[in-house]
N, C-alpha and C positions, 0 to 999 in steps of 0.2 A: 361410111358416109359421114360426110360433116357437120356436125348441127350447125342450122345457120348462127345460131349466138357465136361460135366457136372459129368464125371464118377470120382466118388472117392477111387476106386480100383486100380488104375495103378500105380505103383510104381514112389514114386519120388525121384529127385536125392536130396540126403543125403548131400552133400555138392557138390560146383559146378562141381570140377573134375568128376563126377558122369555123369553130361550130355552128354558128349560124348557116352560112353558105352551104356548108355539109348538109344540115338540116334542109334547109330549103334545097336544093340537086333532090335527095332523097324524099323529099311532102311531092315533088310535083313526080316522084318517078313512079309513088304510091311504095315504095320500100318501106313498108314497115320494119323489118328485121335490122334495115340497115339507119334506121331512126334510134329505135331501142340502144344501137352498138355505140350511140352518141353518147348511152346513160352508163357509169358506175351499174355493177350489178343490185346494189343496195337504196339507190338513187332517189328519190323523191321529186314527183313532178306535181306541179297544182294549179289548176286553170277553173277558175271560177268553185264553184262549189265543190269539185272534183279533187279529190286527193288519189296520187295513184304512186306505190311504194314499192318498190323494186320493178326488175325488168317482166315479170308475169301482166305485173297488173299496168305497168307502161305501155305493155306490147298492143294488150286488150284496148286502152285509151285510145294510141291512136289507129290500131285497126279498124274502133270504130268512129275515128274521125274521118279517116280517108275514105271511108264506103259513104260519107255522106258530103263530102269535100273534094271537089277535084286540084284547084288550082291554090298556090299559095305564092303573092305577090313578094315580091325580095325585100328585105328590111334595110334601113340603114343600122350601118353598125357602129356601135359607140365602143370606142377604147375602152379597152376594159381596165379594170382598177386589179394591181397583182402584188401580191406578197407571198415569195416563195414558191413552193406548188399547188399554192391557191388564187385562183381570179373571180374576181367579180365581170361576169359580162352583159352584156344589153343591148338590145335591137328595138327600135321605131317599126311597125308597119307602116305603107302610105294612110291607115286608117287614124294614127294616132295612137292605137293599141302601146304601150310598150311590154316587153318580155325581159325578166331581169334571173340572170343565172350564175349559179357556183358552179367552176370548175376546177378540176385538179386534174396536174401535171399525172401523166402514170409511172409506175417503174420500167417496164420497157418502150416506153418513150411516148410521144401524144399528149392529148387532152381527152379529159370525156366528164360531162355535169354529173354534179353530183346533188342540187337545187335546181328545180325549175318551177319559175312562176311565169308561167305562160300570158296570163292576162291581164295587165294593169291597164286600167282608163282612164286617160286623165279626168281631172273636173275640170266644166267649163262649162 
């Protein structure tokens, strides 16, 4: 049997701008597993007072964000800023939220974050 971390069917993002879109198909599908496969194994995500550091404590994050969340509205996406096999990327919700993330190219090919700061608010 395959552990789901381990699955090589899941589409990956093409280039970084891609992981948004990904993420969101997968928040409304409730796939958690296949949220996680967005992250580096060692990855760092942080949303509000929340720090969550590799794919365990990721998994848990948004497993329990989706048992309390159904719907997630699609972001716009901003060009991401790239040097090498590192990008900086960023998405707008309609709320004004922004989300700003590192990712890294992989060696067999893709993108997948390796930073994510989930929740910036503007001032205003």
């Amino acid at each position: 049997m395959t552990h789901p971390e381990t699955r090589t069917d899941r589409e990956t993002a093409r280039e970084p701008q891609d992981l948004a879109g990904l993420f969101n198909a997968r928040a409304n599908a409730g796939d958690v597993e296949g949220l996680v496969a967005l992250y580096e194994p060692d990855a760092v995500l942080a949303a509000g007072k929340v720090v969550a550091s590799g794919h365990a404590e990721i998994r848990a994050f948004y497993a329990d964000l989706l048992s309390r969340r159904s719907e997630f509205p699609a972001a716009e996406v901003l060009p991401p800023v790239r040097n090498g096999t590192l990008a900086m990327t960023f998405a707008r919700l309609p709320n004004g939220t922004i989300s700003a993330e590192v990712a890294r190219e992989q060696p067999e090919g893709g993108w997948r974050w390796v930073i994510d700061q989930l929740k910036i608010k503007p001032q205003g």
